[in-house]
Backbone bond lengths (Angstrom), bond angles and torsions (degrees), N, CA, C in turn:
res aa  C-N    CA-C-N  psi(-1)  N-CA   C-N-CA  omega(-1)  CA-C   N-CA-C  phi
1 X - - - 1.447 - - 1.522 109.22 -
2 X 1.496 114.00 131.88 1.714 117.03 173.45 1.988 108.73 -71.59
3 X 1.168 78.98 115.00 1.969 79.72 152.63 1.273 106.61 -111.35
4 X 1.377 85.83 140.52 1.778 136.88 -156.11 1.819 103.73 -80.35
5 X 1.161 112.39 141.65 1.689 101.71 -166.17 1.782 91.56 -64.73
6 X 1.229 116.07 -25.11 1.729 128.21 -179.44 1.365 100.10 -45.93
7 X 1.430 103.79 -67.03 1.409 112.33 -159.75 1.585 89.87 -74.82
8 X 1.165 166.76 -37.50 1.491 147.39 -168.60 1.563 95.08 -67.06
9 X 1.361 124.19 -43.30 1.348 125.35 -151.71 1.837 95.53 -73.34
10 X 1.482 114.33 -41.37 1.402 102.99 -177.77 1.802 111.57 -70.61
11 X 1.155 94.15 -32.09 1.737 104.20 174.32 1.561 123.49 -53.81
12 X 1.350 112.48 -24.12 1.083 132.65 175.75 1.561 132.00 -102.12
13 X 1.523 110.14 -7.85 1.528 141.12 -176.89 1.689 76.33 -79.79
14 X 1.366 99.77 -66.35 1.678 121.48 -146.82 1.367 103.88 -56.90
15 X 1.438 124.53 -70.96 1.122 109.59 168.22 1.663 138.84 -41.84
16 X 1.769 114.86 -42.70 1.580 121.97 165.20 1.771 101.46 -51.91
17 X 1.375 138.57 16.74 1.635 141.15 -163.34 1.456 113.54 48.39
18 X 0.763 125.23 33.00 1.433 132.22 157.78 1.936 132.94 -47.06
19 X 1.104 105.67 45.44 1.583 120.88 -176.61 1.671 117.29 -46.77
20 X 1.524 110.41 29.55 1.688 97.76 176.05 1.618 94.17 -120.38
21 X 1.406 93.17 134.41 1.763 104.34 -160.34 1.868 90.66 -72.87
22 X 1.308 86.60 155.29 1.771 100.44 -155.78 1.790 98.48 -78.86
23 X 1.523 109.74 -44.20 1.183 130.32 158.71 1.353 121.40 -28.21
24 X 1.195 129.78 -112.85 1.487 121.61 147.64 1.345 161.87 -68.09
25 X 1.374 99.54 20.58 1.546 121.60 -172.60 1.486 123.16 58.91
26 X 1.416 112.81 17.24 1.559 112.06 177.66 1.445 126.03 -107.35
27 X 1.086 127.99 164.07 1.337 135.11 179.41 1.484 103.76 -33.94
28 X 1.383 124.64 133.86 1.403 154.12 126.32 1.481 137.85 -45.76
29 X 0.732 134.44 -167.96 1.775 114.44 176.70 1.789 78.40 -141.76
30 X 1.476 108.00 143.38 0.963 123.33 -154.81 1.822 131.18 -51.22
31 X 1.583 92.68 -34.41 1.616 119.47 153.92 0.958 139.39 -127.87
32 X 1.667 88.46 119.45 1.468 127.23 -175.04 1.958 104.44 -4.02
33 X 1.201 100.88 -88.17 1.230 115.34 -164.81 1.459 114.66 -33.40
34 X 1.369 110.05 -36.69 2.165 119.07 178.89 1.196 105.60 -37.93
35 X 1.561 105.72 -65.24 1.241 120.09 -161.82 1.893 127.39 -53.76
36 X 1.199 117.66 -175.42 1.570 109.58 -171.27 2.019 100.81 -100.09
37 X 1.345 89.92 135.29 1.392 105.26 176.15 1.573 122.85 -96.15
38 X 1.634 98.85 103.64 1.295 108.70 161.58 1.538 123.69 18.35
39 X 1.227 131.03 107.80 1.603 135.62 159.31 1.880 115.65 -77.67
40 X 1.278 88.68 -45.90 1.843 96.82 169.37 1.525 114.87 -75.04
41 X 1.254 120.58 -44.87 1.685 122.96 -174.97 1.520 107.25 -119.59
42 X 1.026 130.53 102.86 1.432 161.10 88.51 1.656 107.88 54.06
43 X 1.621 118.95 65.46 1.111 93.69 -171.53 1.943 119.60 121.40
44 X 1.686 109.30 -30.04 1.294 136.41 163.71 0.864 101.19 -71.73
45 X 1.609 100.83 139.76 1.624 115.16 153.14 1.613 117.31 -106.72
46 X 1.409 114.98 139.09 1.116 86.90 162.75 1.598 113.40 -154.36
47 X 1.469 125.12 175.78 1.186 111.07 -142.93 2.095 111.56 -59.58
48 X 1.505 114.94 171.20 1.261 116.38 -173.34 1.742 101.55 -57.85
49 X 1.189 134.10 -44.00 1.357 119.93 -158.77 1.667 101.29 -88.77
50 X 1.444 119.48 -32.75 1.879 101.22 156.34 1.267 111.18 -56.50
51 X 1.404 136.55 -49.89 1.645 116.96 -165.12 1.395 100.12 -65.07
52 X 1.206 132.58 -9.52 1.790 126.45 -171.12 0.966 84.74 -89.43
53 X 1.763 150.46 -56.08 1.446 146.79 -162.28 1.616 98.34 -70.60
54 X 1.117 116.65 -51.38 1.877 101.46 172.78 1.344 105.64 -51.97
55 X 1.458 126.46 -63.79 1.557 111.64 -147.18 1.892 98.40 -50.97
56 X 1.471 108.01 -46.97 1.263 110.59 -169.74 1.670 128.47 -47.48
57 X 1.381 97.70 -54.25 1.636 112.89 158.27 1.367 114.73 -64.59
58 X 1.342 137.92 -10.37 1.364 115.57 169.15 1.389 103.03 -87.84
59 X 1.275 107.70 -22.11 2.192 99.98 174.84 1.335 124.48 -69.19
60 X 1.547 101.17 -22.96 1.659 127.07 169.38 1.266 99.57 -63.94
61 X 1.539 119.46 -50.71 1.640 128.99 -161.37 1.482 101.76 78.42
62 X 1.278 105.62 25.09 1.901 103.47 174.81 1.499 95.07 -133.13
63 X 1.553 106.46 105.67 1.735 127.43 -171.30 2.043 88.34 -100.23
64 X 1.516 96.46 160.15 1.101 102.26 -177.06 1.271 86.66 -99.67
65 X 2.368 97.70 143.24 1.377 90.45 174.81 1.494 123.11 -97.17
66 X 1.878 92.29 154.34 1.673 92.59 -178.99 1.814 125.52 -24.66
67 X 1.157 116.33 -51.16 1.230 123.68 -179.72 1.373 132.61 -50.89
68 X 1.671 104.25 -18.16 1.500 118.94 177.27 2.207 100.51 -105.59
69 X 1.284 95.22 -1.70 1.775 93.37 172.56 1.394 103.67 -53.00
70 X 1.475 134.33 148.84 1.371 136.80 166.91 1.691 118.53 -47.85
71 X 1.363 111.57 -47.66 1.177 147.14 157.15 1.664 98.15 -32.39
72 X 1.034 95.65 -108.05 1.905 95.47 -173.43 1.479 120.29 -32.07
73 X 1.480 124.73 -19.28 1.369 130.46 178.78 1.553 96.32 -83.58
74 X 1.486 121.96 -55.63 1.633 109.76 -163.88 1.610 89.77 -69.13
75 X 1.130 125.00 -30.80 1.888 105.81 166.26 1.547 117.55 -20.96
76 X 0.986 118.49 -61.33 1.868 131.58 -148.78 1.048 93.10 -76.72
């Protein structure tokens, strides 16, 4: 599987402790690990009410795309 310069860059937020969910740019709960792990990225955390919006959209089979993550926008 390719990781995405996106996905290194949140991988690398995350590890330096970086608690603002990549998803919607909001508060995290303070450790990493609590929080809900990524269905699209492999390894992400991200805050509890995005992993409830993934699980839901993956039952839909309609995932939000990377490009609309909070994350990939403060990219540009």
């Amino acid at each position: 599987m390719k990781i995405t310069v996106l996905e290194e860059s949140i991988r690398r937020r995350q590890a330096d402790g970086c608690t603002i969910c990549p998803r919607c740019g909001r508060s995290m709960k303070p450790r990493l690990h609590t929080n809900a792990l990524s269905r699209q990225l492999a390894g992400i955390y991200v805050c509890d009410d995005c992993g409830m919006d993934e699980a839901l959209r993956a039952l839909a089979r309609c995932p939000l795309p990377l490009k609309e993550w909070r994350a990939a926008r403060a990219e540009k």
